[in-house]
N, C-alpha and C positions, 0 to 999 in steps of 0.2 A: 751526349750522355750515353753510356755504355750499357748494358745490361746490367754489368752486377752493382754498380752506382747507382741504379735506378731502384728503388723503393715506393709503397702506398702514399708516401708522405709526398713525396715527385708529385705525383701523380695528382693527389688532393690539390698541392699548391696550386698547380697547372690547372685544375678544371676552379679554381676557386675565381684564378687570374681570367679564364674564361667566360664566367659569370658574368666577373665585373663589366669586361669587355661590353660583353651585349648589354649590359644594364647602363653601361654608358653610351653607346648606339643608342637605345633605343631614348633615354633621356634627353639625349642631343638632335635629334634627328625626325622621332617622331613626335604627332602635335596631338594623337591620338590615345588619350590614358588603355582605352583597351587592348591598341595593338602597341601599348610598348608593355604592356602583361603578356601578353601574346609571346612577345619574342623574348623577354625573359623566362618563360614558362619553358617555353622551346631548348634556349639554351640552359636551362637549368636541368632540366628533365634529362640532355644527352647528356652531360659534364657525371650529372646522377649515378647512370647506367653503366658508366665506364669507371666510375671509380666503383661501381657494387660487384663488375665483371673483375677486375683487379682484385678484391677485396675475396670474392671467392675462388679468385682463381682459375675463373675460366681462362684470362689473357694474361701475361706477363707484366710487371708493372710497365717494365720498356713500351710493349706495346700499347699501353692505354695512354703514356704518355706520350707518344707519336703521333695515336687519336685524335688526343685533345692539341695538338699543337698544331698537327693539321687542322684541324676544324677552327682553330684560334687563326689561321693564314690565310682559310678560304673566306671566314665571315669579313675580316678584316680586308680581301681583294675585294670582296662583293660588296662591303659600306663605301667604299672608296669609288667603287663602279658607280654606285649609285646616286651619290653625292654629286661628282662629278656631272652626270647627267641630270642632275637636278630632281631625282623620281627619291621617295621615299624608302628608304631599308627594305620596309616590310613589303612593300609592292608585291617583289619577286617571291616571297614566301608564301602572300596572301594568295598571288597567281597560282603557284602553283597544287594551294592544301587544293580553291576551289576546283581545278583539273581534277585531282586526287577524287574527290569525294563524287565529282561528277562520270568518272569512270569507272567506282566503287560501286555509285548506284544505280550504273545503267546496267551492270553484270557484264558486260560484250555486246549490249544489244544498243544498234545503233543509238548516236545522240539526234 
């Protein structure tokens, strides 16, 4: 898709098909009602962001549609990864919020 073929409407379809995606991951995959809230939350929240950046025009629709197609390629290598290995979806997300929030609340000071 080209820049000037590219429109908000692209973009929408694209984060909508991105949605579903993780809503189907997370249906299929996890046994956990909260962490497949979780990971639609996640991927809804981003899909969100990027069509409201489109929408005002901070990014190009091109570019939000790359966004989202990328982020539709990697969730898609990472369910695959995961599956594969037999570990849950959400594993590697959960692993890493709790890193996240564990290096958030320590400020720098050793764990």
């Amino acid at each position: 898709m080209n820049e000037d073929s590219c429109d908000i409407n692209d973009v929408t379809r694209a984060a909508s098909d991105l949605v579903a995606f993780g809503c189907q991951i997370s249906a299929i995959r996890l046994y956990d009602s909260f962490s497949q809230l979780k990971l639609g939350e996640v991927v809804s929240s981003y899909a969100n962001e990027i069509v409201r950046a489109v929408d005002e025009g901070v990014i190009s629709a091109k570019q939000g549609f790359d966004a989202i197609s990328s982020e539709y390629s990697e969730l898609s290598r990472k369910s695959a990864f995961y599956i594969e290995n037999g570990i849950g979806v959400i594993a590697g997300a959960i692993q890493f919020e709790s890193g996240v929030s564990k290096i958030k609340n320590s400020r720098g000071h050793p764990l």
